[in-house]
MARLO-568242 format. One record per residue (C-alpha): residue number from 1; residue in one letter; x, y, z. Coordinates in Angstrom, 3 decimals, padded with zeros to 6 digits. Example, Ala and Ser with C-alpha at 12.3 -4.5 7.8 and 13.67 -1.06 7.14 Angstrom:
BEGIN
{site 1; "A"; {012.300; -004.500; 007.800}}
{site 2; "S"; {013.670; -001.060; 007.140}}
***
This chain:
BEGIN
{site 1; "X"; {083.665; 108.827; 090.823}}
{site 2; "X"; {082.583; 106.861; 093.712}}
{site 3; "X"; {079.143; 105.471; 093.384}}
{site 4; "X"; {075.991; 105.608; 095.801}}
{site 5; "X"; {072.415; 104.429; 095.992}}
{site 6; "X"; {069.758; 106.627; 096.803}}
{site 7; "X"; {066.428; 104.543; 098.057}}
{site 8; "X"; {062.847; 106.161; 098.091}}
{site 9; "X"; {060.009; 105.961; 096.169}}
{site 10; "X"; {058.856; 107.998; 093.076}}
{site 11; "X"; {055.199; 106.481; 092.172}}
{site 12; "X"; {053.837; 104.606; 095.338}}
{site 13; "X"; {054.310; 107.163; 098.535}}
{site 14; "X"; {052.084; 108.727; 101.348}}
{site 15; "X"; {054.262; 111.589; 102.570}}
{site 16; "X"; {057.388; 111.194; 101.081}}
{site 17; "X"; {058.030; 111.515; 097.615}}
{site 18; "X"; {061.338; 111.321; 096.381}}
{site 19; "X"; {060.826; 113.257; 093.557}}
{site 20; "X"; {062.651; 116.927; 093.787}}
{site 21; "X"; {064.698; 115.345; 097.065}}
{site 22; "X"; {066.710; 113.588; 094.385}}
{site 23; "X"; {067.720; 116.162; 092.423}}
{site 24; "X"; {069.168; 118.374; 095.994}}
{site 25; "X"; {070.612; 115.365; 097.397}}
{site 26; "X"; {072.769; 114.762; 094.198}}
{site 27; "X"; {073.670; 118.654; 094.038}}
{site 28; "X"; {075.089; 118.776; 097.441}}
{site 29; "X"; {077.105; 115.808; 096.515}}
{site 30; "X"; {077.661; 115.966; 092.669}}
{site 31; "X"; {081.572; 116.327; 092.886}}
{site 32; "X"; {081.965; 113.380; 095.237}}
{site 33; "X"; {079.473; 110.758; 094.160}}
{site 34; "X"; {077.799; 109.356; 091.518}}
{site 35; "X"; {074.311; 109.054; 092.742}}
{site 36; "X"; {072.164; 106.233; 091.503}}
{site 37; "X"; {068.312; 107.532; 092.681}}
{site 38; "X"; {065.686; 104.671; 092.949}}
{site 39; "X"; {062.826; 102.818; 094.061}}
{site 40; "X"; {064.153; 099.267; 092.719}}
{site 41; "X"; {064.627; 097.302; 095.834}}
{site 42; "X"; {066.713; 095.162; 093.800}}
{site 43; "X"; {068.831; 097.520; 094.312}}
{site 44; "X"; {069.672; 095.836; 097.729}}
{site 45; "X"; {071.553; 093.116; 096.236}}
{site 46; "X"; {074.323; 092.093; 097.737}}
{site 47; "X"; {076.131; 092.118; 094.255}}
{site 48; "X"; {075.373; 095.579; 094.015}}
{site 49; "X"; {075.822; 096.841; 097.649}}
{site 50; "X"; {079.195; 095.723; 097.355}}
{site 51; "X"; {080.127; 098.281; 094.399}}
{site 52; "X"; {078.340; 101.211; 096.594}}
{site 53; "X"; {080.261; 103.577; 098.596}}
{site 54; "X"; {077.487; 104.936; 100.292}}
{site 55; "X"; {073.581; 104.210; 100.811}}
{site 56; "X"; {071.312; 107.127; 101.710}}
{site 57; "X"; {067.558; 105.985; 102.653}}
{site 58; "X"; {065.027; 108.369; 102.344}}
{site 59; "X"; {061.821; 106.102; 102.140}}
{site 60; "X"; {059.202; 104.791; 104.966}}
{site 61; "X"; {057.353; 101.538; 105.328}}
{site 62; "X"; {054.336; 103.223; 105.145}}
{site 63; "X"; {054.435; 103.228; 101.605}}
{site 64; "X"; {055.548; 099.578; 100.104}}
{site 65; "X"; {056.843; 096.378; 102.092}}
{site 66; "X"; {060.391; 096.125; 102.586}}
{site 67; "X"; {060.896; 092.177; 103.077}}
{site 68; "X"; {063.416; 090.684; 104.975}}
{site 69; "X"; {065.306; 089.727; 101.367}}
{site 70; "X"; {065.662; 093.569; 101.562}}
{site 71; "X"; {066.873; 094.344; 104.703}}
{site 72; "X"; {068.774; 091.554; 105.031}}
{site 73; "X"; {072.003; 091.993; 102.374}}
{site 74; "X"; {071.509; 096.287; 103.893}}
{site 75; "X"; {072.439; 095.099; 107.432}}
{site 76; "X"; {075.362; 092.738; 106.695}}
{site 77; "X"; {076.498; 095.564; 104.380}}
{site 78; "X"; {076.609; 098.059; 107.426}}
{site 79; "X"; {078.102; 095.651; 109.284}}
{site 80; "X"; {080.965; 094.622; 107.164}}
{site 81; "X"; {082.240; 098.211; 106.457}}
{site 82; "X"; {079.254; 099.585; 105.078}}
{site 83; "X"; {078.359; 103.433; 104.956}}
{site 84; "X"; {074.421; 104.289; 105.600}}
{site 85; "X"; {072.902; 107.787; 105.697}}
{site 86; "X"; {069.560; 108.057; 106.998}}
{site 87; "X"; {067.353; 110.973; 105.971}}
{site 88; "X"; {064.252; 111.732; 108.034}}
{site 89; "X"; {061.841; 109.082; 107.260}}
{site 90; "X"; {064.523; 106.561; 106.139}}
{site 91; "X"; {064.504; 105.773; 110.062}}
{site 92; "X"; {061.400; 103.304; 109.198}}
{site 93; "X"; {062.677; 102.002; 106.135}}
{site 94; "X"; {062.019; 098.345; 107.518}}
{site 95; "X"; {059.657; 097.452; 110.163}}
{site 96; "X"; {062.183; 094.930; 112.161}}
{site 97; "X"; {063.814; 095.175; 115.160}}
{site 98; "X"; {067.360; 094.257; 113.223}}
{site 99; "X"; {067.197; 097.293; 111.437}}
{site 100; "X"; {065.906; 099.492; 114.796}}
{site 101; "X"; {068.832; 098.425; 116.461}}
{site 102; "X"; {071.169; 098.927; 113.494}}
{site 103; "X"; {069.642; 102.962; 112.897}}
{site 104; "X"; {069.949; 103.342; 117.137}}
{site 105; "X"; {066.655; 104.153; 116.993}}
{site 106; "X"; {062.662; 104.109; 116.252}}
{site 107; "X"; {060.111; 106.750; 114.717}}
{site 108; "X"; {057.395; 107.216; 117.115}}
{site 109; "X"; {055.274; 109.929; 116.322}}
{site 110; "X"; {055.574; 113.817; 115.459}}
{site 111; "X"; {053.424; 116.872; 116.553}}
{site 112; "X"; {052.111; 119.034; 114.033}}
{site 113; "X"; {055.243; 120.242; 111.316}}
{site 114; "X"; {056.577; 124.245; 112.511}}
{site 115; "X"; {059.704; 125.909; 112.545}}
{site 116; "X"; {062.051; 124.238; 114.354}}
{site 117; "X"; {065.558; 125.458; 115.867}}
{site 118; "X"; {068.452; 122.957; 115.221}}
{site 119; "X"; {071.369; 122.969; 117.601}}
{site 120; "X"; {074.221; 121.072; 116.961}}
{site 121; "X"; {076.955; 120.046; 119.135}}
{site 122; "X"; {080.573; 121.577; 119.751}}
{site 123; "X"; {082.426; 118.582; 120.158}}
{site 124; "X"; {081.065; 116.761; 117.055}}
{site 125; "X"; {082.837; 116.706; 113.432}}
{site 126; "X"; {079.964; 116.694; 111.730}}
{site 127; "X"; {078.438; 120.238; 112.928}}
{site 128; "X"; {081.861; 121.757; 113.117}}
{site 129; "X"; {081.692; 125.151; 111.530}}
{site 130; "X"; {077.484; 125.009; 111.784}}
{site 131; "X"; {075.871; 127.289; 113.307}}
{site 132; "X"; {072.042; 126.815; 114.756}}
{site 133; "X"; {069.793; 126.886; 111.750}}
{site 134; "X"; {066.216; 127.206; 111.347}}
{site 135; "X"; {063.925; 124.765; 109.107}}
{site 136; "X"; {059.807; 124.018; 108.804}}
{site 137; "X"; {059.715; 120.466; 109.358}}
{site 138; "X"; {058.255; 117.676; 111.039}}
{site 139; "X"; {059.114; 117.225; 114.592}}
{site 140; "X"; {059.677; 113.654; 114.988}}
{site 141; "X"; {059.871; 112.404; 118.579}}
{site 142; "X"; {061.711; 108.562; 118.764}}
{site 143; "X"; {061.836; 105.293; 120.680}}
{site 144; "X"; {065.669; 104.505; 121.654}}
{site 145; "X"; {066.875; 100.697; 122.487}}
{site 146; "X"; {069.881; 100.283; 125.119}}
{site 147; "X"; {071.128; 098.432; 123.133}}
{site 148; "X"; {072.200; 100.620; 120.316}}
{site 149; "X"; {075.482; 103.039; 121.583}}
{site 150; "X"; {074.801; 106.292; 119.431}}
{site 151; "X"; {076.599; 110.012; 119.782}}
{site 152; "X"; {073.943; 112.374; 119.449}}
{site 153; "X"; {075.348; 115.742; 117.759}}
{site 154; "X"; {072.085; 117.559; 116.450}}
{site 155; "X"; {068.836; 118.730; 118.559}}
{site 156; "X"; {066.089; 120.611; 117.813}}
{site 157; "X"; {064.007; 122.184; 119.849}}
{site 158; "X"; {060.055; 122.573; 121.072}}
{site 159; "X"; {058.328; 124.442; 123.282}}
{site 160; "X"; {061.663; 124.868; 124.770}}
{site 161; "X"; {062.588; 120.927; 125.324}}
{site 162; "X"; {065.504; 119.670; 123.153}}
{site 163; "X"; {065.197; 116.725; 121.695}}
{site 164; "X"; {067.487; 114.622; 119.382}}
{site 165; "X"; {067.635; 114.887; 115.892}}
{site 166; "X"; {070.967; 113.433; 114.291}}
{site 167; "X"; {073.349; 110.864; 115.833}}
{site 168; "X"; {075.936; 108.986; 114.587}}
{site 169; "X"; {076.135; 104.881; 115.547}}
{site 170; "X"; {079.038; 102.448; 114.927}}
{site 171; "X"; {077.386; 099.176; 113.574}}
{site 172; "X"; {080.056; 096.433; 113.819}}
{site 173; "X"; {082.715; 097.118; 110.914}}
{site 174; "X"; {080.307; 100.121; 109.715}}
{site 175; "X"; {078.746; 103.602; 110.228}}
{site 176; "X"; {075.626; 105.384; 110.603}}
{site 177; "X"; {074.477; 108.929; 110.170}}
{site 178; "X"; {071.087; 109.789; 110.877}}
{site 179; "X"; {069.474; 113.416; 110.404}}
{site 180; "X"; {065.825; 114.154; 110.935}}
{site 181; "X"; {064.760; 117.238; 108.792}}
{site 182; "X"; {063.861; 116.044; 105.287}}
{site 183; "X"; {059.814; 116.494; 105.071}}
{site 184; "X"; {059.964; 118.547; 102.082}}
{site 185; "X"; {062.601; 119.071; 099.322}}
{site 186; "X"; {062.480; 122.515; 100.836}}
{site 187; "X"; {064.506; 121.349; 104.019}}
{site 188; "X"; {067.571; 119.961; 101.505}}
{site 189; "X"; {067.474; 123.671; 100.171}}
{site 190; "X"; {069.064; 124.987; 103.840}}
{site 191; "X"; {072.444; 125.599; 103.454}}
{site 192; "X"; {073.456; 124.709; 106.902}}
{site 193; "X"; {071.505; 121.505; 106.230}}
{site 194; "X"; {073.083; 120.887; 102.988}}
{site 195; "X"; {076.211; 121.291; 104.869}}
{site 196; "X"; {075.625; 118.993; 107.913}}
{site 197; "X"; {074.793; 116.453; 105.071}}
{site 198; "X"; {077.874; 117.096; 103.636}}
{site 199; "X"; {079.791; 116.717; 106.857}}
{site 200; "X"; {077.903; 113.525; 107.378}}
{site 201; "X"; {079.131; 111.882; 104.201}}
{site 202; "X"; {083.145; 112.832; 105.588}}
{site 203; "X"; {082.645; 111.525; 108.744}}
{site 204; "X"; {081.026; 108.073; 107.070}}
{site 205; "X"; {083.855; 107.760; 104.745}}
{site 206; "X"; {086.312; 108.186; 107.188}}
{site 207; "X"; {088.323; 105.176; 107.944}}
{site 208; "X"; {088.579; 103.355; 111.620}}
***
């Protein structure tokens, strides 16, 4: 079974434990990966990036530095064929523009966390067969760099303004998925969600 790295942090969080998101993420993918869950950032080795067939951040630099040694070998593996998911607040994993411009895009701020409506896009493989889906979570508003071409295929919507919430980018030789809802293990419990994940994961191991 292919094997993946799942970064967030267990003992030394604010908001985001990933504690309980572990065990959903690995059950939506448990007969396609072998999911390695942890808060070593050794894990960003390059030695060790280049066994993994898929990263999925779920961890915020609110919580413990991520160095450039980090960031670093997690950028050059995106760009050299690399596969990244991005859950929620994965989107700050590393405060630098490199990685900004890598994700397509910058947390900002959210209003206060409600029920949300999630539309997704028609022409997109990742929400084919999804319908619009309904999750508590936080709404989390972004800054967006011209620089970064990304296909936006999820929105949610507030006080009936859409706004983006899941995009794909192509980083050099690699991909990107990023999905907002994540605040609670709670939101990985959605089965449209769990399925959008799911669809995620094809579309990153596709090959171009």
């Amino acid at each position: 079974m292919k094997k993946a790295v799942l970064y967030g942090n267990y003992t030394n969080y604010l908001y985001h434990p990933l504690k309980g998101v572990d065990d959903e993420i690995k059950s939506i993918f448990e007969k396609d990966l072998d999911i390695n869950a942890t808060e070593d950032l050794n894990v960003f080795s390059p030695e060790t990036l280049k066994e993994t067939e898929l990263v999925i951040l779920y961890k915020d630099d609110l919580d413990t530095n991520v160095k450039a040694e980090h960031a670093a070998p997690l950028i050059s593996y995106v760009a050299c064929g690399g596969r990244l998911l991005v859950l929620h607040n994965g989107i700050s994993f590393y405060d630098g523009y490199e990685y900004f411009q890598m994700a397509g895009g910058k947390f900002d701020h959210h209003p206060e966390i409600r029920n949300l409506i999630f539309h997704g896009s028609n022409n997109h493989p990742v929400t084919e067969g999804i319908e619009n889906f309904v999750i508590f979570d936080e709404p989390y508003i972004f800054e967006f760099t011209s620089h970064t071409p990304r296909k936006v295929f999820l929105e949610y919507e507030m006080d009936e303004v859409k706004y983006p919430a899941g995009w794909t980018v192509d980083y050099c030789l690699g991909k990107i998925v990023y999905l907002m809802p994540g605040h609670t293990t709670e939101s990985f419990k959605n089965e449209s969600y769990r399925r959008l994940i799911v669809n995620s994961y094809r579309w990153l191991a596709e090959k171009t």
